[in-house]
N, C-alpha and C positions, 0 to 999 in steps of 0.2 A: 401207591394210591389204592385206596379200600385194601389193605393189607396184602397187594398185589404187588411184584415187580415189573415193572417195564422202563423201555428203552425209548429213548427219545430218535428221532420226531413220533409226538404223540397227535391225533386227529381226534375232538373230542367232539358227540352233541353234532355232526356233518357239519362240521368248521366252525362253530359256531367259538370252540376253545380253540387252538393249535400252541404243544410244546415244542421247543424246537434248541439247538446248541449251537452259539456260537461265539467263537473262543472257546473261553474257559467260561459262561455263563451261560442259563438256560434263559429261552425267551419263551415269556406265557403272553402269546395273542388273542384278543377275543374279535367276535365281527361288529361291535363297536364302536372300536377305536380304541381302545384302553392296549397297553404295552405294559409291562413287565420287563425288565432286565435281574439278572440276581446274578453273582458271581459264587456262590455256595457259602460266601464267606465271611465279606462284610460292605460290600458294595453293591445300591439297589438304588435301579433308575425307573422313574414311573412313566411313561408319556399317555398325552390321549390325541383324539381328535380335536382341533380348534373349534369342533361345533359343540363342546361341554363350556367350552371359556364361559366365565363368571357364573357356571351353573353348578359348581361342586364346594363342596366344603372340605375340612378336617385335617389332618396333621401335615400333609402338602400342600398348604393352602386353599387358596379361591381360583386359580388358575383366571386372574382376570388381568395379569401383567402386572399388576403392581408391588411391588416386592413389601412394601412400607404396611399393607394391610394381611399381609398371608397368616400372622399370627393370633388368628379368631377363631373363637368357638362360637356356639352357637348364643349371639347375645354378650361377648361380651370380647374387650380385645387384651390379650394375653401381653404381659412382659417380657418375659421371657419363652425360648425353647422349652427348656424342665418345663414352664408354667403349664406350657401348651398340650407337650405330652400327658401330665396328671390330668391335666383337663380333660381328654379324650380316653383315659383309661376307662378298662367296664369293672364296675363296683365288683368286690366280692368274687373273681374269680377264682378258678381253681389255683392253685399254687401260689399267689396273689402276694403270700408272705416272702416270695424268693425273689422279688421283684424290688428294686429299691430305684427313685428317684432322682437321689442325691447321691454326693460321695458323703461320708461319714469320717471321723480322723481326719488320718493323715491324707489331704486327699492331693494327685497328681494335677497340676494343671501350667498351663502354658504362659499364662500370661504376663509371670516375672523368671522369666526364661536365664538361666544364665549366660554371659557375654559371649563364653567360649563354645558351649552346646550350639546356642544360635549361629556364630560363624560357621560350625563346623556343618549344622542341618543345610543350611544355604549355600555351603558349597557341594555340599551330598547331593540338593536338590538341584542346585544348578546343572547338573546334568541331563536331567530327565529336562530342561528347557534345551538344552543343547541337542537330544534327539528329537525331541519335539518341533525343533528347528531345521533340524537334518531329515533322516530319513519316515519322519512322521510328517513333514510339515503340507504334505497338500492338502493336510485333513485342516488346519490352523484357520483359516477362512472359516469350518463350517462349525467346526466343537472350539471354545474355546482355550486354551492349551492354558490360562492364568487360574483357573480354578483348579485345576489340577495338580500347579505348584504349589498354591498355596496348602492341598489336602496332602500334600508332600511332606511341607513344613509341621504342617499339626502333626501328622504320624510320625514322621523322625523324632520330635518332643517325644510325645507320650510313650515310641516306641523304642524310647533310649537310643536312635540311631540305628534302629537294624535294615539291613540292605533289602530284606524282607518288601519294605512299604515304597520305595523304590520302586521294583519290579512292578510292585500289584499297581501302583498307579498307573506306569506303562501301560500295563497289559490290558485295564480298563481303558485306557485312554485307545489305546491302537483298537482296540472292538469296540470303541462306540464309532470309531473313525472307519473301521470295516461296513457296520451296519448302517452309516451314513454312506457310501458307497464307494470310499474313498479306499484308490489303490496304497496299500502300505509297503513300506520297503524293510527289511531288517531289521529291527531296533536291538533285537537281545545279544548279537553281539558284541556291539558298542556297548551295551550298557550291563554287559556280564552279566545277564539274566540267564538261568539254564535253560532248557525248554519245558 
């Protein structure tokens, strides 16, 4: 930060910011109510206080509960996800041209899956419900354990099946199930995750 190194837990501004690590992902808290999750890698969770509900805009919605409206700019309601993001892009940034919207060509996508990749994702994934069920499962009441399968399924597609998206799902799952305050029990050796 300002071409500075440092070490987390950070105290920023007398509380006003606080960094802080837990799992494998840094938490950026403010006084608030706004949350931060980031795993370094590819997985970011936002939360705020219930006292912003229906008072925010922009690429995570309106935080007013209703899922059917979250995809609005300002004035107008968006189609699609891509729409929404272009929508919200800032004109003419720097680097702007390394930035692409769409796939182009040949492009990767899930939705005419072949029969045998699909069995084999779902039985891949079926797993990660099986420890979800096992030694995660007290957390199952409070985080949902079905969104996680399913971001299972999408990544074994796109990621040709690597054991890879497996773990990281876990490992997300079991820290959000941590910082919801829930005691976890082993999962990575059941599910031949390294540490």
């Amino acid at each position: 930060m300002n071409y500075t190194l440092w070490n987390l837990p950070i105290n920023l501004g007398n509380g006003k910011v606080k960094l802080s690590q837990s799992g494998l992902s840094v938490i950026v808290e403010t006084d608030f109510g706004l949350t931060v999750q980031y795993d370094w890698k590819e997985y970011l969770v936002i939360t705020m206080s219930g006292s912003f509900s229906g008072k925010v805009c922009g690429l995570c919605g309106n935080f007013n509960g209703k899922k059917e409206d979250d995809l609005v700019t300002p004035g107008s309601q968006m189609s699609s996800v891509v729409a929404l993001g272009k929508s919200w892009r800032v004109p003419n940034a720097m680097d702007d041209a390394h930035c692409q919207d769409e796939c182009s060509g040949q492009c990767d996508t899930c939705d005419n899956e072949r029969f045998f990749h699909s069995l084999t994702a779902r039985m891949f994934c079926s797993l990660l419900t099986h420890i979800m069920d096992g030694p995660l499962s007290d957390c199952n009441a409070i985080i949902d354990p079905k969104v996680f399968h399913e971001i299972c399924l999408f990544d074994m597609c796109m990621g040709e099946g690597m054991k890879y998206f497996l773990c990281n799902s876990l490992q997300v799952y079991a820290d959000a199930c941590q910082r919801a305050g829930i005691k976890i029990h082993d999962w990575r050796h059941l599910a031949h995750c390294c540490e």
